[in-house]
N, C-alpha and C positions, 0 to 999 in steps of 0.2 A: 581797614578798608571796608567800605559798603558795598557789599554785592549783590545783583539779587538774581536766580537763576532762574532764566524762563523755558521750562520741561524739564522735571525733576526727574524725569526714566534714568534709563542707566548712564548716560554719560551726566545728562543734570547731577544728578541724587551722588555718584562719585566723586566729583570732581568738585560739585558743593560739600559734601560733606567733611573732606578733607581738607578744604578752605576752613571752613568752621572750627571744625576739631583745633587749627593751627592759630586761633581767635580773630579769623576773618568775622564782619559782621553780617550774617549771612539770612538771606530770606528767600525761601524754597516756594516758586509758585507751581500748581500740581493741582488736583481736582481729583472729587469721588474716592472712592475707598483707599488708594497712594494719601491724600493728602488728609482724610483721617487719622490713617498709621503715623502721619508725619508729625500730627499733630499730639498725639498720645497709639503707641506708648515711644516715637523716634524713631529716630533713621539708625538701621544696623547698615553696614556693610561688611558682605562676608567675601573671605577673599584667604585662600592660602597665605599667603605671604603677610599680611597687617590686617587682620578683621578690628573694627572698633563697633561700636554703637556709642550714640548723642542721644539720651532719652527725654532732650528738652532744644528745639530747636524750632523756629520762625519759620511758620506754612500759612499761606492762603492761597485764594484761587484768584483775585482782585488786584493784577497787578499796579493799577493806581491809587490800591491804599499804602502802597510802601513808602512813597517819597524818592525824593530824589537819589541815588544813587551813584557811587565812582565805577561802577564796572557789571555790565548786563551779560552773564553766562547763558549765550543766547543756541539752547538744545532740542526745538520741536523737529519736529519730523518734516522733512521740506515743504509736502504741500500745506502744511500750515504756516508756512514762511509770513505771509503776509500780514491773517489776520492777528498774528502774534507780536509781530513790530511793530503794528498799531498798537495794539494795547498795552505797548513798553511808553510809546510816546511820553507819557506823562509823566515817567522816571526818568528819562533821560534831558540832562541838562549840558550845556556848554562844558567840553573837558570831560566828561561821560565817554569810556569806550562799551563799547557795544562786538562781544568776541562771540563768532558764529563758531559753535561746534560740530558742527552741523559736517554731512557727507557732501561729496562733489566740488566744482569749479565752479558753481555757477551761484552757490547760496549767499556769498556776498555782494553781487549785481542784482540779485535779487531784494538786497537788503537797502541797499545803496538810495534809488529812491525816496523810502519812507525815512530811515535815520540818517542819512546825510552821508557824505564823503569822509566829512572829519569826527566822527564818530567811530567809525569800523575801525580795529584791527584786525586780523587777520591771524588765522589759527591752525591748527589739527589737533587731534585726539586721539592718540593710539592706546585702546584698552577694551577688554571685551568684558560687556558686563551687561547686564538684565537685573529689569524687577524681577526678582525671585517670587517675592509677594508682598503683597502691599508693605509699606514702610521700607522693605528689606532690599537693599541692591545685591546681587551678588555679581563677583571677580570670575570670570575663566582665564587661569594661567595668571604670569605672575608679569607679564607686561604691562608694560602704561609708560605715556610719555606725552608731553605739552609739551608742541614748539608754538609761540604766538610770535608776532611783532607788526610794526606798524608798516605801512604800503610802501610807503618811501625811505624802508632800510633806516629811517632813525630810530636809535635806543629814548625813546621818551620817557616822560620820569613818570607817567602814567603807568607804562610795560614795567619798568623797574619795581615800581610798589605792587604792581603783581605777580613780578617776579619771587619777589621775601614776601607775600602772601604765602604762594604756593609753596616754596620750600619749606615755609615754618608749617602746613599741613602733610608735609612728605609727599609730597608730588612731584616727579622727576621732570621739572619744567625749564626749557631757556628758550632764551629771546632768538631770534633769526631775523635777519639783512637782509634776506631773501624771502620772506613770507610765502609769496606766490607761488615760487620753484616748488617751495618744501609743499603746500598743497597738493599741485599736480602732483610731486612722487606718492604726497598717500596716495591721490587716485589712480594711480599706475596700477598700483595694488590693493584697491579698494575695487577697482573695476574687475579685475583679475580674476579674482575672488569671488567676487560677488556674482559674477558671468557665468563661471565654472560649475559651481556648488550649487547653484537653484539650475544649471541648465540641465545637470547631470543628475539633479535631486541625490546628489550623494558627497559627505563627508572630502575635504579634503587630499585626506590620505590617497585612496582610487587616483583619484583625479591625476595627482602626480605622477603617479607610478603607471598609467598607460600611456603608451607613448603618442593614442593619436590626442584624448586630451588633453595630454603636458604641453603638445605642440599650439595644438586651439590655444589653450593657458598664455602658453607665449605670445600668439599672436594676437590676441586681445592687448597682450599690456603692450606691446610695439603698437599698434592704432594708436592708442592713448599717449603714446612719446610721440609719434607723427603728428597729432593733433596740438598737440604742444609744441611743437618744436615752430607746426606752419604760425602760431598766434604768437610768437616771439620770446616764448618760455626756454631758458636754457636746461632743459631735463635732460643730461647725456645717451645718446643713442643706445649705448649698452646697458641703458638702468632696467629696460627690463628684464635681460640677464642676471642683471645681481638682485630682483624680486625672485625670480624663479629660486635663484640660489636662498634666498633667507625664505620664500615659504619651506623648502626641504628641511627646515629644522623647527616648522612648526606642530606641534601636534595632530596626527593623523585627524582625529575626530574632529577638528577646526573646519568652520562654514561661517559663512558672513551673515552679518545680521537680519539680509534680508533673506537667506535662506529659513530665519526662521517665521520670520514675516510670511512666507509662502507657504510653507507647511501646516500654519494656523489660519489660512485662508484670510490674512489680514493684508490691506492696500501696499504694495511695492514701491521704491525709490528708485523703481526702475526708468520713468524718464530721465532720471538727473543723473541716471549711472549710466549703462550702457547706451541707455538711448540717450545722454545727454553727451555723448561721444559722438553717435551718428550725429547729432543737430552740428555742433560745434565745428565736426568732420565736414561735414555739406557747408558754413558758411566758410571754411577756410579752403576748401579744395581739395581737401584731402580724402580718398578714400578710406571706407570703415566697413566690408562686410561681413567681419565676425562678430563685430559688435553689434551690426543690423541682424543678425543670423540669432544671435540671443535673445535681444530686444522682440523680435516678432517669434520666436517661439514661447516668451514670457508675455505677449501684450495683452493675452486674453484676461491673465490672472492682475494688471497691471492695479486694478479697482477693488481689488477683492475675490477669494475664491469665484468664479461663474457659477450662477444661480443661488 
């Protein structure tokens, strides 16, 4: 299968690599010093549980010198949504899926437009990982999990040969009937998290264990079922119960990625997280004011540390 991964950071650079390793035919697009590494001396990924390194693997920064391609591992950081799916256009052909890795509800409507309806499947990513440093991704913890499928719950034979891609790279991947649902539950708990830990500027662990923001905690990821449930998603009312229940067995020092985003004074995904809550919240009717309560104590930093 020809793949070609557009943003090689940490879920790119993972998620391609293990595609590769497992003889996917794989081509890592990336830039500046990441895509030197990539190019000599390879892609390591370090990780507890299956560290490997490829010290010979396909990078450029040009994604119209690849050719056409069966399947676009589509990874930039949202606000780059756009000019990114442009500059796929050229690889992608008829029968092309186009799988957004990407955070939030809204990155595949965003994508819609430029690559077409019948292009998109439909994805999540659970795995927490980081450029370590140039070439290098590295693993926190021993999680990972790909659910894809296509919009209308059919097993396509496109999903299926990406299916025995990813398992022959050891990727704990299956298809889903539901794509959508399984979205929204990431961002039950992609909101959750992500709310908490940059509002509280502290680790996980805290978070849980006081009771006024275990409660915040909870009522963030309830908006997020609310707002689901008013646009016609079937996310069970008590799912953010059973998020609260599976963060308590995650690792105290766990923060979401855009906690580190904040901390390095680098631009936030905070429209398409919390505040992509409140929007969605206001066009369905639904009240969100803990999500609005995060959203504007973070809006300042939303472009980058202020000054």
């Amino acid at each position: 299968m020809r793949i070609a991964v557009m943003g090689s950071g940490g879920l790119g650079g993972f998620y391609g690599g293990r595609l590769a390793r497992g003889g996917a035919d794989v081509v890592f697009v990336a830039r500046g010093a990441h895509l030197a590494a990539l190019r000599s001396p390879g892609l390591t990924i370090e990780s507890a549980e299956d560290p490997f390194t490829l010290p010979h693997v396909q990078a450029t920064d040009d994604p119209a010198s690849i050719g056409p391609v069966d399947l676009v591992l589509f990874a930039v950081k949202l606000w780059d949504t756009e000019a990114a799916a442009r500059a796929i256009a050229p690889i992608v052909r008829p029968g092309t899926a186009v799988v957004s890795l990407q955070n939030g509800v809204q990155k595949d409507d965003m994508l819609r437009p430029i690559v077409g309806d019948a292009a998109l499947m439909g994805a999540i990513a659970q795995v927490s990982t980081t450029i370590a440093r140039p070439g290098v991704i590295a693993q926190t913890g021993t999680m990972q999990r790909l659910v894809f499928g296509e919009f209308d719950g059919a097993r396509s034979e496109r999903a299926e040969r990406f299916l025995a891609a990813c398992l022959a790279g050891g990727i704990k991947a299956e298809i889903s009937t539901d794509i959508t649902r399984e979205i929204w539950q990431k961002f039950v708990f992609l909101v959750g998290l992500s709310a908490l830990t940059c509002a509280t500027r502290c680790p996980i662990g805290p978070v849980r264990e006081n009771p006024a923001t275990r409660a915040m905690l909870l009522g963030v990821m309830q908006e997020v079922v609310a707002v689901a449930r008013a646009r016609g998603v079937a996310v069970p009312v008590d799912f953010p119960a059973d998020r609260l229940a599976f963060i308590d067995t995650l690792p105290a020092g766990m923060v979401a990625s855009m906690f580190h985003d904040l901390a390095a004074g680098r631009r936030l995904e905070l429209p398409w997280l919390s505040g992509g809550v409140v929007d969605l919240g206001a066009a369905a009717g639904v009240p969100t004011p803990l999500n609005q309560a995060v959203r504007d104590v973070l809006i300042l930093h939303a472009e980058g540390r202020p000054g």
